[in-house]
N, C-alpha and C positions, 0 to 999 in steps of 0.2 A: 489525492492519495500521495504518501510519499515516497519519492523510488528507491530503490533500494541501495543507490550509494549514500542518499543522504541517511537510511535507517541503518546502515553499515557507523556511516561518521559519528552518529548520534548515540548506536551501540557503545562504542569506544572510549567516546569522550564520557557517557557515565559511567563507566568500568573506571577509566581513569579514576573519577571522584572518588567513586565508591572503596574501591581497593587505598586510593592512597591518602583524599581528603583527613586530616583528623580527626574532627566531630565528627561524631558517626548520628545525634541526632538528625532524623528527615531521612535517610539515605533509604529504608525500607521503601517507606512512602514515595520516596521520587519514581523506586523502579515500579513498583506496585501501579502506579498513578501513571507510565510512561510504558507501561508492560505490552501493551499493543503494537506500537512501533518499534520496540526492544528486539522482537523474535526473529531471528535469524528463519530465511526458505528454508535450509539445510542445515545439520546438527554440525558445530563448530569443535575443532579439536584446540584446546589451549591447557596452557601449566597453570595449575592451580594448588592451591592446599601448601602442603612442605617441599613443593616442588616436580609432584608427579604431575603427568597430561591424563587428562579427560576429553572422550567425547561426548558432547552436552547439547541436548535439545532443549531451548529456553522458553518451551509452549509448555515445562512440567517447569510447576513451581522449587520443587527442593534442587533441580539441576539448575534451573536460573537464579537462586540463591550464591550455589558453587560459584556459575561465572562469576556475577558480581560482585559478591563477597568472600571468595577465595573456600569457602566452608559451607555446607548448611549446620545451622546451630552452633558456632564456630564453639562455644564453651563447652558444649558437649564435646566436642568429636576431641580438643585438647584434653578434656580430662580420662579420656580414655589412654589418648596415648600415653598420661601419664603414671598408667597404668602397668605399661607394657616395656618389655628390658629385651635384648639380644638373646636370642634362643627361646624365647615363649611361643606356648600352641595361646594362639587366637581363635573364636570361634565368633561368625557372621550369622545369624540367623536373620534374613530377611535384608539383605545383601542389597538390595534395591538397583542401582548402578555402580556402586563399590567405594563411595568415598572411606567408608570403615576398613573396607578390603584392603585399599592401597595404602591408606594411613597407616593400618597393622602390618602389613606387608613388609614396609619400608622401616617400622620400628623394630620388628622381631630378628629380622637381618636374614642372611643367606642360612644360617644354622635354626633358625624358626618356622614355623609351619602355621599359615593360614588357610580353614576349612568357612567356605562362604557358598550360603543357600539362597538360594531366589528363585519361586515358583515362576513367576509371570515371563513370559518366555520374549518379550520384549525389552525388558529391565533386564536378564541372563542374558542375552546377545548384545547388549548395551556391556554390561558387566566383563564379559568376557573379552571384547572389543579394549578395555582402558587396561585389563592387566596386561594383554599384548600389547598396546602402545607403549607400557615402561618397563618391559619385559620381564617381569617379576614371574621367578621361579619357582616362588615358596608357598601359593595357593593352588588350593584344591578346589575347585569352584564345580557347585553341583546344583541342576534345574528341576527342583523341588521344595516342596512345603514341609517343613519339620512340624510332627506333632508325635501321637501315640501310640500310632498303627503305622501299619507297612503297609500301601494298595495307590487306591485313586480317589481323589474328592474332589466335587464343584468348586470352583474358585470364583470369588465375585471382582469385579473390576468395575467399583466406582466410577460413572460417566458424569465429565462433567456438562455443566452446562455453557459455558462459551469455552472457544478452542485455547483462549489464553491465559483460562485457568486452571489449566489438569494438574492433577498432581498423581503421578506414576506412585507413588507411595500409599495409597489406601487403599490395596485391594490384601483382601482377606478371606479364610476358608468360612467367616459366617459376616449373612449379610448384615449390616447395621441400621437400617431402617427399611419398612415397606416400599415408605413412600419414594425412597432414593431411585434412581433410574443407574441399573447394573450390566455389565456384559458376562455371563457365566461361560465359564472355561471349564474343564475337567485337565487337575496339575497331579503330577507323582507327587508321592506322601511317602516318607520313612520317619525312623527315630533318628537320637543322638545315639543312642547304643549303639544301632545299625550300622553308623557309618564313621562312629569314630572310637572303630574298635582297634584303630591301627595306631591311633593316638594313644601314648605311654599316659599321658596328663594333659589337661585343659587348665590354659593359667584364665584366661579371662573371655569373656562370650557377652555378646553385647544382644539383644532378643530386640527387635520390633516391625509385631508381625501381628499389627492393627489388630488388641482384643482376645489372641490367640496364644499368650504366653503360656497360659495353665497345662495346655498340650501339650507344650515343650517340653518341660520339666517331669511331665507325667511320660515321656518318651525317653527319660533319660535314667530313671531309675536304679541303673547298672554302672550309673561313672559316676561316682560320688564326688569328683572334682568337677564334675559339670560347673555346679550351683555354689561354687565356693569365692566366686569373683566374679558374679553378675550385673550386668547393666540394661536394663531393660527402660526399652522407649518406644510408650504402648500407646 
């Protein structure tokens, strides 16, 4: 077994590669193939992304993406923010641990407003934890599920099956297979109407919320700028 200064040094030194190596072919692979020994006992706070801190548990795949490669989906999350300009309402739906949060956060500036959703009340305490680590002023971070009603609904949570594959990102208000092995929660449900009726305007809102877009939009029927600069990643 190996102890844990050497799964510390070994951490490290693939961050090093990965973040700064050039070719970026194999780098997936090396972590993927090395992910067992990768995991930190305790979730790791470091700077990541355009320079905000994360804290990051690296037994969930899209957070052990961030450490290693500064980003999850690094193309995506830049094409968002080059979406976004100083003074824009941002909307998060499905907030996960907040890399969109902080990204918008830090684009929209002190004169912009970030509204960030996340039902699963381990990713929202996750969430809530990295916007007080970079003291960001401008979100409004809220522990709920957007859809088309205002109440309570099951929540399922994808189990995986070995501990160094989870990925905190696929839980959703409907289950995706029988056969899948799930943990049901019961999470608050509102609309967009509901809760961003304080907002003048939405420039841009990013959705993905495993499967359950169509609910969004069907909740949102009263802000016509909702749907006018959407990015959905389903």
């Amino acid at each position: 077994m190996m102890s844990l200064p050497t799964r510390r040094w070994l951490r490290q030194l693939v961050r090093l590669y990965t973040l700064h190596f050039p070719m970026e072919k194999g780098k997936g692979r090396l972590v993927h193939i090395l992910r067992h020994w990768l995991i930190s006992e305790e979730p790791l706070i470091v700077r990541v992304g355009s320079g905000y801190w994360m804290k990051l548990d690296l037994a969930d795949y899209v957070q052990r993406c961030i450490y290693f490669f500064g980003y999850y989906e690094a193309p995506l999350a830049h094409y968002i923010v080059s979406l976004l300009r100083p003074g824009m309402v941002f909307v998060d739906v499905g907030a996960h641990v907040g890399q969109y949060t902080l990204l918008s956060s830090q684009a929209v500036g002190a004169g912009g407003r970030v509204f960030a959703f996340e039902p699963e009340p381990r990713n929202f305490e996750r969430l809530i934890t990295n916007i007080h680590l970079n003291g960001f002023t401008n979100v409004e971070a809220h522990n709920c599920a957007i859809a088309d009603f205002v109440g309570e609904s099951s929540f399922y949570l994808e189990q995986p099956l070995k501990k160094d594959n989870a990925n905190w990102g696929v839980y959703s208000l409907h289950r995706k297979a029988e056969w899948m092995q799930y943990q049901e929660i019961q999470v608050s449900v509102t609309t967009l109407d509901s809760v961003l009726s304080s907002a003048k305007r939405v420039d841009v809102i990013k959705v993905d919320v495993e499967g359950a877009e169509l609910l969004v939009f069907r909740g949102a029927e009263n802000s016509e700028e909702v749907s006018s600069r959407a990015y959905f990643r389903g």
